[in-house]
C-alpha positions in Angstrom: 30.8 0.2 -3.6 28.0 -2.4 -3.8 29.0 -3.8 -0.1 28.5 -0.2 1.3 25.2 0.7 0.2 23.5 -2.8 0.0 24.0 -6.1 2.2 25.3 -9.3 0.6 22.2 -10.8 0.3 20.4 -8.1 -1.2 23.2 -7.5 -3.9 22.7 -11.4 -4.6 18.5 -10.8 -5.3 19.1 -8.3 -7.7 22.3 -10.0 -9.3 19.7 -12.8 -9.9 16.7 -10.5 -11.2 19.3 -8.2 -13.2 19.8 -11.7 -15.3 16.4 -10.2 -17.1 18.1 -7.2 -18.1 17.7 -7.1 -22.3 19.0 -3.8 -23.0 21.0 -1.0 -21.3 19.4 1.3 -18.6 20.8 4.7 -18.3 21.0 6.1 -14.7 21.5 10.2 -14.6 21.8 11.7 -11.3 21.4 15.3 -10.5 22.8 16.8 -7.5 23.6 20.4 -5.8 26.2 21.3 -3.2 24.1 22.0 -0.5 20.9 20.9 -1.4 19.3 18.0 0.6 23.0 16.8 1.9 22.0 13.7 2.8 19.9 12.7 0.4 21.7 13.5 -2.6 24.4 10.9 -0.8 22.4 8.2 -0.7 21.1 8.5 -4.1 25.0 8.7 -5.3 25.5 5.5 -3.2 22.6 3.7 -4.0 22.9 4.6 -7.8 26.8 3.6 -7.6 26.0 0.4 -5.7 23.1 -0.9 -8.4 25.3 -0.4 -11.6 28.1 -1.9 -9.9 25.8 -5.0 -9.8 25.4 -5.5 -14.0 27.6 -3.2 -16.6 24.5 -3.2 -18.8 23.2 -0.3 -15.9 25.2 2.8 -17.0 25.5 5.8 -14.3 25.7 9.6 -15.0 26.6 11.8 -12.2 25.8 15.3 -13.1 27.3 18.0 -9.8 25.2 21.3 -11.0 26.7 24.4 -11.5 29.2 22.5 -13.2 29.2 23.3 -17.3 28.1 19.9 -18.3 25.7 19.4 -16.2 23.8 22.7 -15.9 23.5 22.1 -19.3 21.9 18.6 -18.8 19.9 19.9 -16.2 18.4 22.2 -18.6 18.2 19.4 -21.2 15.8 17.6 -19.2 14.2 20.2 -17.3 15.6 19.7 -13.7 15.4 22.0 -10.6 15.2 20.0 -8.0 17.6 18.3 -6.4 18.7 15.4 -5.8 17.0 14.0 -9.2 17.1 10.6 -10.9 16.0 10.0 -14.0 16.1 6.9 -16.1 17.1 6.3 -19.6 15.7 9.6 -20.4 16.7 9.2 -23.7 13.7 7.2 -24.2 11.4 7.6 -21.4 9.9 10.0 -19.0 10.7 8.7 -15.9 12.1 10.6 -12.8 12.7 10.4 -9.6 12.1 13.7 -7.5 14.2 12.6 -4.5 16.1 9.5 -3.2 13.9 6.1 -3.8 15.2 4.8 -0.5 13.4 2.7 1.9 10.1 1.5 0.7 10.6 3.5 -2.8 13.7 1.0 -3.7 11.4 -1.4 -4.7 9.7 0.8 -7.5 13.0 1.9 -8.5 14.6 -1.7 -9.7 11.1 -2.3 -11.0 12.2 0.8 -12.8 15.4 -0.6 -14.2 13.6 -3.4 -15.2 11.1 -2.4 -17.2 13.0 0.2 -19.1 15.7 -2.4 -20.2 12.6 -4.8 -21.2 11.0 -2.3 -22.9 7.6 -3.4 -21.1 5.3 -2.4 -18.1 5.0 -5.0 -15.4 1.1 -4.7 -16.0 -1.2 -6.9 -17.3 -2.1 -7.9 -21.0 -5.7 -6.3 -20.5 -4.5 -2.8 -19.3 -1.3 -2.9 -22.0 -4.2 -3.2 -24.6 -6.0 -0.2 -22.7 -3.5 2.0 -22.9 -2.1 1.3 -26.4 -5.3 3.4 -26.8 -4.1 6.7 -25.6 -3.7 9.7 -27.8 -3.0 12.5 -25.5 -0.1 13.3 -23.2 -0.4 12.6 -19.7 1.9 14.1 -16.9 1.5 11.4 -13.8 3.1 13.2 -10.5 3.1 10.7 -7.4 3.9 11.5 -4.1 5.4 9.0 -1.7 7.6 8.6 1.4 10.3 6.1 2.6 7.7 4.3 4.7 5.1 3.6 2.7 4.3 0.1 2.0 1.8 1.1 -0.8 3.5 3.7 -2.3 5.9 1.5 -4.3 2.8 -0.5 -6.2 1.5 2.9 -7.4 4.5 4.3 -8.4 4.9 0.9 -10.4 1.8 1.5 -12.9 3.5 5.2 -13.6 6.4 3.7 -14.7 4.7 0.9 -16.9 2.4 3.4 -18.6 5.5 5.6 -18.9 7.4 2.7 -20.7 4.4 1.5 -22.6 3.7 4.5 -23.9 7.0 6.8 -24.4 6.6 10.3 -25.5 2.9 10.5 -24.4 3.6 9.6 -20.5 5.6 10.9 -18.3 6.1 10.0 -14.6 7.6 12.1 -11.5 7.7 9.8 -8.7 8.1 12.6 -5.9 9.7 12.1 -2.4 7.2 14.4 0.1 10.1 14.8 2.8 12.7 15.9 0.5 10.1 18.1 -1.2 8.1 19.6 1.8 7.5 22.8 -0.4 6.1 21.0 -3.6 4.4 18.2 -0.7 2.6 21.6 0.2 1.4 23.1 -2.6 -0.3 20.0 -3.8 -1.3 19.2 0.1 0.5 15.8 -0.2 0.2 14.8 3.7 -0.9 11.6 3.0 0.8 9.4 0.0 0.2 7.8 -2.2 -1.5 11.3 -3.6 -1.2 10.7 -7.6 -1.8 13.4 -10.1 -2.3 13.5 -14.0 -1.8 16.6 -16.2 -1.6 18.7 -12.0 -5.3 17.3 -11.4 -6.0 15.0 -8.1 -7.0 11.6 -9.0 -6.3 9.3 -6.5 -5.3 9.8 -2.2 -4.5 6.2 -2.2 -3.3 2.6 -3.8 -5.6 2.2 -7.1 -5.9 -1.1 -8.1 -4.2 -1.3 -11.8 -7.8 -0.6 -14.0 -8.1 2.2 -11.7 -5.0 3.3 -12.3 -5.2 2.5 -16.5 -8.6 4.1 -16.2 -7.2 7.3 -14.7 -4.4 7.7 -17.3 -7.3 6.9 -20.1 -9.3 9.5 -18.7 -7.2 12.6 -18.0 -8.6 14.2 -16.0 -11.3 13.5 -12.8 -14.5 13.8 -14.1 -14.1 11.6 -16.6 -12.4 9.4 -15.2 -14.4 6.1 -15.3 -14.9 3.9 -12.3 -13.8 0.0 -12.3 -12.2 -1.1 -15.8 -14.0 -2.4 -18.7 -16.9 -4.9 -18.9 -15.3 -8.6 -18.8 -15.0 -10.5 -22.6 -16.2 -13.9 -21.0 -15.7 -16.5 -19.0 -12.2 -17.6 -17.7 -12.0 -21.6 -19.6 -10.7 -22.6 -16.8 -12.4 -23.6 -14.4 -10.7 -23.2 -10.4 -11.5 -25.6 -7.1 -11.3 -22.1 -5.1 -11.3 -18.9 -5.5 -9.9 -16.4 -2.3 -10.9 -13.3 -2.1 -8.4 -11.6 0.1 -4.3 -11.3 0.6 -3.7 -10.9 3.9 -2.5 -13.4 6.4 -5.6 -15.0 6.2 -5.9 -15.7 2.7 -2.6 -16.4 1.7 -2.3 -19.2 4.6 -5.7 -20.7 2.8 -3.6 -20.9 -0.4 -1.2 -22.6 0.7 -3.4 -25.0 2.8 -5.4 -25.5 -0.5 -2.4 -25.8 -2.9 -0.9 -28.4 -0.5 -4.0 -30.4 -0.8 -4.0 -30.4 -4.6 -7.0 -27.8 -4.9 -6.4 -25.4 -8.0 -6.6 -21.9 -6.3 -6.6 -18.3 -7.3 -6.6 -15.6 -4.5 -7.7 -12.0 -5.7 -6.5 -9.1 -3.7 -7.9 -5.6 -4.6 -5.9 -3.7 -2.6 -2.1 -4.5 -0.8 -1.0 -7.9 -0.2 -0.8 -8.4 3.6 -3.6 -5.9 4.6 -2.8 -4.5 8.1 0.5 -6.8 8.6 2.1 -4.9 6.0 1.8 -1.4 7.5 2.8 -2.6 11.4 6.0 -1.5 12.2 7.1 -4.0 14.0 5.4 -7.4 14.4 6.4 -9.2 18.4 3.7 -12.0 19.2 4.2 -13.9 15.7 5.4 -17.4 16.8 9.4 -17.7 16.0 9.8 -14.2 15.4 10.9 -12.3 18.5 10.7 -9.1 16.6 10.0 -8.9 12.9 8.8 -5.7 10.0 5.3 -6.9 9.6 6.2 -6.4 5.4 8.7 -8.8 6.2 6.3 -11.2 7.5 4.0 -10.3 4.8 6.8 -11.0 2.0 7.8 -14.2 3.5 4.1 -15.3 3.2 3.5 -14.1 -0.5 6.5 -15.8 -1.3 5.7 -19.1 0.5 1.9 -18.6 -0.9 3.3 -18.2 -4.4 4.3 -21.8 -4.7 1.2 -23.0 -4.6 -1.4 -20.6 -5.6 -1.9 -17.9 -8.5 -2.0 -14.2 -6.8 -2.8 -10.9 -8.3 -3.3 -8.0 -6.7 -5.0 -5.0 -7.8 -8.3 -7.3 -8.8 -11.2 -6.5 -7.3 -13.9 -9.4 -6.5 -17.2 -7.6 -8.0 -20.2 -10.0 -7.8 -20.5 -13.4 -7.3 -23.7 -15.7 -8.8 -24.3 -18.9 -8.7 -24.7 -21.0 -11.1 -25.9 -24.6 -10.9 -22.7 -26.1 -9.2 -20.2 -23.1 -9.9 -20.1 -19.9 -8.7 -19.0 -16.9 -11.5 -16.8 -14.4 -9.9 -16.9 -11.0 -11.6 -13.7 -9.6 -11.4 -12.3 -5.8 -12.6 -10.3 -7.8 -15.2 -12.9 -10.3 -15.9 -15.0 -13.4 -15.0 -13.6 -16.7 -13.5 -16.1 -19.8 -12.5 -15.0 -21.5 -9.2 -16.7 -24.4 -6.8 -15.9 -22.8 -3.6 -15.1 -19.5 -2.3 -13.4 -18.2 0.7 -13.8 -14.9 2.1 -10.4 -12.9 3.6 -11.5 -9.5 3.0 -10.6 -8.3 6.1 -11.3 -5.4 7.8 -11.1 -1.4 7.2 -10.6 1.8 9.0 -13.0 3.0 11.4 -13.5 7.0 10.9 -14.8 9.1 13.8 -17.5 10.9 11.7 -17.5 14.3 13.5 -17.0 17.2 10.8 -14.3 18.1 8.7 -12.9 14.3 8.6 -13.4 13.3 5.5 -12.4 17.3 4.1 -8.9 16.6 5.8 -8.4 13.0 5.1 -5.2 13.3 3.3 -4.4 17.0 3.9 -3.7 16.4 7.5 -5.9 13.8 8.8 -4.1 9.9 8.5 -5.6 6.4 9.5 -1.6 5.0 9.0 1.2 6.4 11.2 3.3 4.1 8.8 2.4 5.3 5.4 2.0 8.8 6.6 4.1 9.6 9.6 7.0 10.5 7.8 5.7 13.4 6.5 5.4 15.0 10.6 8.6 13.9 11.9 11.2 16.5 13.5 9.0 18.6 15.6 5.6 18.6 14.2 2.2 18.6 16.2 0.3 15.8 15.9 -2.5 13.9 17.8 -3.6 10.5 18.0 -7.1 9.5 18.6 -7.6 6.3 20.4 -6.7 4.1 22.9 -6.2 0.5 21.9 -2.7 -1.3 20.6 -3.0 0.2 17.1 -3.1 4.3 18.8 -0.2 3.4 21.4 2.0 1.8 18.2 1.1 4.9 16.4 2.1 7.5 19.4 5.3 5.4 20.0 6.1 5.6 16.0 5.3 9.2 15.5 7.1 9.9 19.0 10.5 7.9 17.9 10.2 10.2 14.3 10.6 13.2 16.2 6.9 14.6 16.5 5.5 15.8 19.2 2.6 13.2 20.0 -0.5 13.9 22.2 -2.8 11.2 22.8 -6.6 11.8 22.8 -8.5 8.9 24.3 -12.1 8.5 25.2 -11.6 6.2 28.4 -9.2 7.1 31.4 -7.2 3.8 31.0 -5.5 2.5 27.5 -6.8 -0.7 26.3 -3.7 -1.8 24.9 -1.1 -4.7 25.6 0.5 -4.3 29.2 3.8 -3.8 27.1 2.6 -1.1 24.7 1.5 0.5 27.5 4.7 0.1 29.7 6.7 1.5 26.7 3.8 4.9 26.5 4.4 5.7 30.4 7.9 5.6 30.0 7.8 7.9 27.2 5.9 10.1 29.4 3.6 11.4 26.6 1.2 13.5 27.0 -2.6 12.3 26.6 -5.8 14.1 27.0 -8.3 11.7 28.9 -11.6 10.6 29.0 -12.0 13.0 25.7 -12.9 13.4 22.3 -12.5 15.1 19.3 -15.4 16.9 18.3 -14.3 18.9 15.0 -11.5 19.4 12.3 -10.7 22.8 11.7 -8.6 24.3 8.9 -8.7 26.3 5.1 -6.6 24.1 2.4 -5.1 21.6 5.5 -5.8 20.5 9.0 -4.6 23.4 11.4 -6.8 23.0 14.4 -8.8 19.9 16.3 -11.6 21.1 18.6 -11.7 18.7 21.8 -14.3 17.6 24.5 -13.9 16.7 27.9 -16.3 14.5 28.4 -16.5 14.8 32.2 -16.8 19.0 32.6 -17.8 19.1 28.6 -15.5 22.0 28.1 -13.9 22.4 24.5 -11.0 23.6 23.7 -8.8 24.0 20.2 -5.5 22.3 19.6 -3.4 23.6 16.7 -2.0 20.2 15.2 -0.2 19.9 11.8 -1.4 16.1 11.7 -4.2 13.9 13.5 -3.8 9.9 13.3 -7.0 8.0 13.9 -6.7 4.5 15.2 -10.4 3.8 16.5 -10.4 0.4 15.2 -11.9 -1.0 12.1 -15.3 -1.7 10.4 -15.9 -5.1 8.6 -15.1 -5.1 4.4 -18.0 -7.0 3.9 -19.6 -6.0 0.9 -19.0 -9.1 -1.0 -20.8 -10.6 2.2 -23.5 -8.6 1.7 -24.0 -9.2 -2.4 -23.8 -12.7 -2.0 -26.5 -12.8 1.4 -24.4 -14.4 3.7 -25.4 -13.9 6.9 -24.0 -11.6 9.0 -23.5 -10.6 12.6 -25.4 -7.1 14.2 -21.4 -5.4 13.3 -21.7 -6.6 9.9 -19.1 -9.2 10.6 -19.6 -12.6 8.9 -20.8 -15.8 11.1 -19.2 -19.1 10.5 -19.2 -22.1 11.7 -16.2 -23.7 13.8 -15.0 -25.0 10.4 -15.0 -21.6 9.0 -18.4 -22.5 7.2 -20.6 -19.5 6.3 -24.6 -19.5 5.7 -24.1 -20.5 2.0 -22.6 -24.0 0.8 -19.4 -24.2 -0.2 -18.1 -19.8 1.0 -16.1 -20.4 3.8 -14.7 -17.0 5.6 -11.1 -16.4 7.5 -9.3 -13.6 9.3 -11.4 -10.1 10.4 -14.0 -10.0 8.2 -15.1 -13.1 10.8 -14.9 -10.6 13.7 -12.4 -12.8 15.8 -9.4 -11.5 17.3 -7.7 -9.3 15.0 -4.2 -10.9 15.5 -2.3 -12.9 13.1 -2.3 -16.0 14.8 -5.9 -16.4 14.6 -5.8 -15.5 10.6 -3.7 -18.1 10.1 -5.6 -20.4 12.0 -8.5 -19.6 10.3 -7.2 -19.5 7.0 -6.1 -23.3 7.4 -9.2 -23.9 9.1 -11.6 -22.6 5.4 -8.9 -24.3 3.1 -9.0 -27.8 5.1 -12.9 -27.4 5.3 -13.3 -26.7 1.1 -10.9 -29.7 0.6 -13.4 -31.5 2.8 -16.6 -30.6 1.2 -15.3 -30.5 -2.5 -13.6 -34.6 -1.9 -14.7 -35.7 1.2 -11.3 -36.4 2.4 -9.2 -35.5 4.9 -5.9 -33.3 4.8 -2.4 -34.3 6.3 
C-alpha cells in the first residue's frame, strides 16, 4: 500500500525520519459513505501508506454508521467527515479533512511529535507555555496549496502536545469544509482561531503564535514575545536578515568562506519563490515548483549556516565594533550584517481593501486560490508576470478569471502572455478598481474605465491583487541606511550599503525581482563581508 499512495523516494524520507519515533502514534480515521468521496480515499490511502512505513504507527479505520464506530465518533466528538485524529488518547489533535498536498507536511510533523512527546518549538516558547492555566481551542484553516499553512498548523500541534488536556488543535481543510470555511469567512488561510476568536489571517512567527495561545483571546493578546534575558555569548562573523533566495545563497557563500553565520527569517523561508507555482527561467531547471527550489536551497544552506524562521530582526545598535541584533527571541552581537528582507505586497488602497483582505480579497493565487476553484468569480488586478501567473492558475482550478488591468497591453513575459491569449480570458482594459463592496465578505468590485470614466459593479466571490510589491525596509530605516525615493536600499556594486560593514541582496535592493539576480547578489554581500572582515579573497 505504501507504493500506491507515496513514491519510492518519499517512502525512503520518512522511513529515515520515522527512525525518531520513541513511542507509538495512534492514527483514527473517521469516514462516511458518501461524504467527501474522494477525500475520505485519500486520507484511507495516505493513512494506510504511512503506518505501513513503521509498525510503531498504529491505524484505526472507523466507517460511521457502523456500531463501533458511531460510538467512537461520539467518544471524540466527531461530525465531520473525513476526520483524523492522532493519539487521541492523549492529545487533542485532529484533522478536519485530508492533510494532502501542502498539509502532509504538518501531518508527519504530527506523528512526530506525538510519539516524542515534544513540540518542534523552541526552548523559550516551551518555557512560555508551561505557563498556561486555561484551556485553549486552536481552530486553523488551511488548503492543499498553501506553502504557509503547514508552519502554522505546526505550532498547534506543539502547543497541543506540550500542553495535553489544556490545548486542543483542529487543523481544518477550507475545501472540504466550505460550510464551516464560511461561517468563520476563511477565504484566505492560514485564518487561526483560539477559544472561536480571530487571532491571526496569516503565518505568525512562533512568539506570535505562543503569545496568542498565552493570551486567549485578541485584546490581550500581546505583540512580539518577551523582552530578551541577554546577550547571545557567542559572538557571530554575520548575521542575515532574510530567507529567501537571497539570503540563503549569502549563507552558503559565507559558510563556504569560514564566516560563522546565522540567517533570521521572520516569516516563510523562500519569500516569493515559495508561493510561485511553477519556477521556468532558473538556470538547469526547465520547469521546477518554486517550494522545490526553495527546499533544495534551505537544504543546501543548512550545511553551512544556522537558520530559524519565525525570528524577527527588531533593532540593530552599534556598538563599538559589533552590532547587537534584537531579535523576538533574544539578542545576538555580530560584525556584519546583511540585509535580504525582500519585498512585500503592494495594496491598491481604494476602500474596502483592507475590510475584505482575507474574506474575499487575496494578494496569493497560490495560498488562496484553492478556495475559488470550480466555477467561482474572481478578478485579478494587474497586469505584470505575477497577475498573468495568477489568471492562468485560478483559470486552470476551474474559476472563472477576469482580468482588470490599468494599461491596454500586459507587461508580462512574451510567454505568459502567449499562454493568456490562448486562454482567451477575458480582461477589462485600461481600468481600475475603484471600490470593494460586500456585508461579512467580498460580493461586489466597483470598476472605472479610465478612458469614458464610467463605473460599473462586478459581482465576484474573490479578487487577487498582484500590483507589485513595496520594499520591507524597516530594518533599513531603524538602522539609517540610505535609501532610494521607493524606499528601496542603495548599494554599491559590491552590495555595500551607506553603513560599514550592512551589505544588502535580493528586492529590498530594488533590482530585478528574479531569482537569478538574488542569487547573484546574495554571493555578491557574502564575498564582500568576507572581504571587509579579512581582507582576503574567496575561491
Amino acid at each position: 500500500m505504501a507504493e500506491k499512495m507515496l513514491a519510492p523516494e518519499v517512502v525512503e524520507t520518512l522511513r529515515e525520519a520515522f527512525k525518531g519515533l520513541v513511542g507509538d502514534v495512534s492514527l483514527h480515521v473517521f469516514t462516511k459513505e458518501g461524504v467527501n468521496g474522494q477525500f475520505s480515499d485519500a486520507l484511507l490511502d495516505l493513512v494506510k501508506s504511512v503506518s505501513a512505513i513503521d509498525n510503531r504507527i498504529k491505524p484505526y479505520f472507523h466507517l460511521v454508521p457502523e456500531p463501533d464506530a458511531g460510538e467512537a465518533a461520539r467518544q471524540y466528538g466527531v461530525e465531520r467527515f473525513p476526520t483524523l485524529l492522532i493519539s487521541p488518547e492523549k492529545y487533542g489533535i485532529r484533522y478536519t479533512g485530508a492533510p494532502i498536498g501542502e498539509e502532509g507536511r504538518s501531518f508527519i510533523a504530527a506523528i512526530l511529535m506525538a510519539s516524542i512527546g515534544r513540540g518542534f518549538i523552541s526552548q523559550e516558547s516551551i518555557k512560555r507555555v508551561e505557563g498556561l492555566n486555561g484551556r485553549r481551542d486552536i481552530r486553523i484553516f488551511v488548503s492543499p496549496v498553501c506553502p504557509y499553512c503547514p508552519q502554522e498548523a505546526a505550532y498547534g500541534i506543539a502547543a497541543a502536545v506540550e500542553k495535553p488536556g489544556l490545548v486542543t488543535v483542529d487543523i481544518v481543510e477550507t475545501y472540504e469544509n466550505p460550510d464551516l470555511a464560511e461561517k468563520y469567512a476563511a477565504m484566505s488561510v492560514p485564518k487561526t482561531y483560539i477559544n472561536d476568536e480571530l487571532m491571526a489571517s496569516y503565518l505568525e512567527t512562533e512568539d506570535e503564535f505562543v503569545s496568542s495561545v498565552l493570551a486567549g483571546s485578541a485584546a490581550e493578546k500581546r505583540k512580539g514575545a518577551p523582552e530578551a534575558e541577554g546577550p547571545e555569548k557567542e559572538t557571530l562573523d554575520v548575521i542575515i536578515a532574510g530567507a529567501g533566495p537571497a539570503g540563503l545563497t549569502a549563507a552558503i557563500y559565507a559558510g563556504r568562506s569560514g564566516l560563522k553565520s546565522l540567517v533570521l527569517e521572520r516569516g516563510n523561508v523562500g519569500g516569493q519563490v515559495s508561493i510561485t507555482p511553477v519556477v521556468e527561467n532558473y538556470p538547469g531547471f526547465q520547469a521546477v515548483a518554486g517550494r522545490t527550489l526553495v527546499d533544495m536551497m534551505l537544504r543546501q544552506a543548512s550545511q553551512y549556516a544556522r537558520i530559524r524562521q519565525g525570528v524577527e530582526v527588531q533593532d540593530v545598535r552599534r556598538t563599538d565594533s559589533l552590532f547587537e541584533v534584537l531579535t523576538s527571541t533574544g539578542l545576538y552581537r555580530a560584525k556584519a550584517i546583511i540585509i535580504a528582507s525582500g519585498s512585500a505586497y503592494r495594496k491598491l488602497g481604494v476602500p474596502g481593501e483592507d475590510r475584505f483582505a482575507g474574506r474575499g480579497i487575496s494578494y496569493c493565487a497560490t495560498c488562496d486560490g484553492y478556495m475559488f476553484k470550480d466555477g467561482k468569480t474572481v478578478v485579478v488586478v494587474g497586469g505584470g508576470n505575477t497577475a498573468v501567473t495568477d489568471a492562468l492558475y485560478l483559470d486552470g482550478l476551474g474559476a472563472h478569471v477576469t482580468l482588470i488591468h490599468a494599461k491596454k497591453n500586459l507587461r508580462a513575459e512574451d510567454r505568459l502572455k502567449q499562454s493568456f491569449f490562448q486562454r482567451d480570458l477575458p480582461a477589462l482594459w485600461e481600468s481600475k478598481v475603484v471600490e470593494f463592496i460586500g456585508h461579512n465578505k467580498l460580493e461586489k468590485v466597483r470598476v472605472e474605465d479610465l478612458m469614458d470614466r464610467a463605473v460599473k459593479e462586478m459581482k465576484v466571490e474573490g479578487a487577487f491583487i498582484a500590483i507589485g510589491y513595496e520594499p520591507s525596509s524597516g530594518l533599513a530605516r531603524a538602522m539609517g541606511l540610505e535609501l532610494d525615493a521607493a524606499g528601496y536600499i542603495k548599494v554599491d556594486g559590491q552590495m555595500r550599503t551607506s553603513v560599514p560593514m550592512v551589505y544588502a541582496a535580493g528586492d529590498i535592493t530594488g533590482s530585478e525581482k528574479q531569482i537569478t539576480v538574488a542569487v547573484s547578489q546574495g554571493t555578491m554581500a557574502a564575498i564582500s563581508a568576507f572581504n571587509d572582515l579579512t581582507g582576503g579573497t574567496t575561491l
